[in-house]
N, C-alpha and C positions, 0 to 999 in steps of 0.2 A: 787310113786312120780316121778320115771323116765316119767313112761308113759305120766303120766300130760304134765312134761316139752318138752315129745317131740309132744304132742298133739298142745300144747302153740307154739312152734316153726315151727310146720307146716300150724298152722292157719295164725301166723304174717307171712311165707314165702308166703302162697299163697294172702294175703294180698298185699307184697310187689310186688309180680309178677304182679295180678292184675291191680295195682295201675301204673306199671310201663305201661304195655299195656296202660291202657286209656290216658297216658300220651305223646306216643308215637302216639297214631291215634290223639290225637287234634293238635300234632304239623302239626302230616304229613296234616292231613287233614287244616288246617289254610294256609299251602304253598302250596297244591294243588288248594283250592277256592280262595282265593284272587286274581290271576290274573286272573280268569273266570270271577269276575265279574267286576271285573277293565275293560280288554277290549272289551266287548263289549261296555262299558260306552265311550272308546277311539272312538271304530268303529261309534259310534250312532252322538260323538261330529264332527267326521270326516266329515258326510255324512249330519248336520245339518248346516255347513258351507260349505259345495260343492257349487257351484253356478248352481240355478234353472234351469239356461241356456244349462249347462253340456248337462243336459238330453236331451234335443233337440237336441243338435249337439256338440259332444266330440274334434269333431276336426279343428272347427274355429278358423284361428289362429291369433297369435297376432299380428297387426301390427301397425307401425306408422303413427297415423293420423295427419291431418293438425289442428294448434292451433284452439281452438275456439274466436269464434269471443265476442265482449261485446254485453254481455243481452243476447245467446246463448251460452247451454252452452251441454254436454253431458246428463245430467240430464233430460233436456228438451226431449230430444230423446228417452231416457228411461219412460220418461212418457208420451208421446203423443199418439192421437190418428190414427191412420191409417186407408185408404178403399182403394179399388180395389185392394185387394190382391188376385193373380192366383189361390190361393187353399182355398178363405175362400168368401163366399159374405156378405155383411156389412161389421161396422167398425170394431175394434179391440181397447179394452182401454191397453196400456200395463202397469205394473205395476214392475219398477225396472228390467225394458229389455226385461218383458215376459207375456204373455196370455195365457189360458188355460181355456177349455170350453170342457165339457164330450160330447161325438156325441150325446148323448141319454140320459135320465135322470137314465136310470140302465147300460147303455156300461158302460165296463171296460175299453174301448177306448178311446181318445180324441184327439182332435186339438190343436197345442201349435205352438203359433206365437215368434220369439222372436228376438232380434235386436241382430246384429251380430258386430263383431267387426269391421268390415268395414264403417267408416264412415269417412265425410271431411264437413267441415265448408267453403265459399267463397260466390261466388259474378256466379250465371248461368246466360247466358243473362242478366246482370245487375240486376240482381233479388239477393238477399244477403238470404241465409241460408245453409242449411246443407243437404247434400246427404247420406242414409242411407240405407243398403241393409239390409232383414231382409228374416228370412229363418222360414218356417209354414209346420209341418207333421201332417196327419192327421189319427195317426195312425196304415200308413202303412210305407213300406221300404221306399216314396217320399220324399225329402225333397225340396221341391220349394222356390226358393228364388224370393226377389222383390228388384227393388230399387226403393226408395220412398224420394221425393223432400219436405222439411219440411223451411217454413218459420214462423217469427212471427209476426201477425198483431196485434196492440192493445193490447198487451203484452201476447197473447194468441198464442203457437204454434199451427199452422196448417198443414196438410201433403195436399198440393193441386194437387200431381201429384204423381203416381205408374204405373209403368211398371216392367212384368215379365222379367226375365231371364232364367227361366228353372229349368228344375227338377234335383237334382244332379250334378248340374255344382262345379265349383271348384273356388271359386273366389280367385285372386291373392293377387290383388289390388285397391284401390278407389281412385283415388284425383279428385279434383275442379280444373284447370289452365287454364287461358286465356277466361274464360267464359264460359266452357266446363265439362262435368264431365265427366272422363276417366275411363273404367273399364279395368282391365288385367284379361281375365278369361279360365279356359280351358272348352271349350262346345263338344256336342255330335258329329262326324259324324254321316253321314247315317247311318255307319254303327256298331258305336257302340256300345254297352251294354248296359242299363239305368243306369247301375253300373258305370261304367268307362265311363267317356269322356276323351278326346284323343287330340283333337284340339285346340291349343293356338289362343286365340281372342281376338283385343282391340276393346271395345265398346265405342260409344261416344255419348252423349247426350246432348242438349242443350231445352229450353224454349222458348215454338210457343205458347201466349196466354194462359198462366199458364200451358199448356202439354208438359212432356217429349216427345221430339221427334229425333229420330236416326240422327245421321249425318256422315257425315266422314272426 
């Protein structure tokens, strides 16, 4: 009878012991997985709202532009079409500030055009629209920028004037004054780096016959 009962009582201990283990791995295990899969879901929602733009250029910064004008507006600039850009030939349709076209139908590479936060709204040569600089890599370390002159005719923006600025330059600043568009930018020396430029530049451009043209 003994033996029974201590047969009975070792059965239900190793019952209980058991029972306690599996009890013990689903907790631990429930507080170890649940933030695994939480955060990637965080990192995935983080990098779906990043802006497209990031990826082209991390470090255009922000600055203040001049009001827009009525019936131009930022949006406009974000969707328009673009040509004679230094690093791309044809147009470019942008879509929410950005382009992007594979080099090859299998590259892993591509060309990504994309409007930067530099831009100003006024009146060039008595010509009324908006100056806009915009920065295109095509894959490799360049980042070329352009400024491109966008007016609207017929309720339809058009970009009728682009000129480069160069590969890697640093742009400061943009405005429209006096009939004039000012760039504040740092550019290459002879001898500088492609990396680094070095030298502080104000640029100035004005409208000969609907083309950007230098002035001082």
């Amino acid at each position: 009878m003994r033996k029974n009962l201590l047969t009975v009582r070792s059965v239900f201990n190793v019952f209980v012991i058991f029972g306690t283990i599996i009890s013990l791995t689903f907790l631990y295990s429930c507080k170890t997985v649940t933030p695994e899969i939480k955060e990637p879901a965080k990192a995935q929602e983080r990098e779906s709202v990043k802006p497209a733009k990031a990826r082209i250029e991390a470090k255009t910064p922000a600055v203040t532009v001049q009001k827009e004008i009525p019936g131009f507006s930022l949006k406009d600039l974000e969707e328009a079409e673009y040509n004679y850009l230094s690093a791309y030939k044809g147009s470019v349709k942008l879509t929410r500030g950005l382009f992007r076209k594979k080099n090859e139908p299998k590259s892993t590479t591509e060309t990504m055009v994309a409007l930067t936060n530099h831009f100003a709204f006024g009146k060039v040569s008595g010509k009324e629209g908006a100056a806009a600089i915009l920065v295109t890599t095509t894959g490799t370390a360049s980042f070329y920028y352009d400024l491109a002159f966008v007016v609207k005719e017929k309720g339809k923006t058009k970009n009728i004037s682009t000129v480069p600025l160069g590969d890697r330059v640093k742009i400061k600043s943009l405005s429209i004054k006096d009939n004039i568009i000012n760039i504040d930018m740092i550019r290459h020396k002879k001898k500088d780096p492609a990396c680094c430029p070095t030298e502080d530049a104000t640029l100035k451009f004005a409208l000969q016959n609907n083309k950007l043209v230098a002035v001082k």
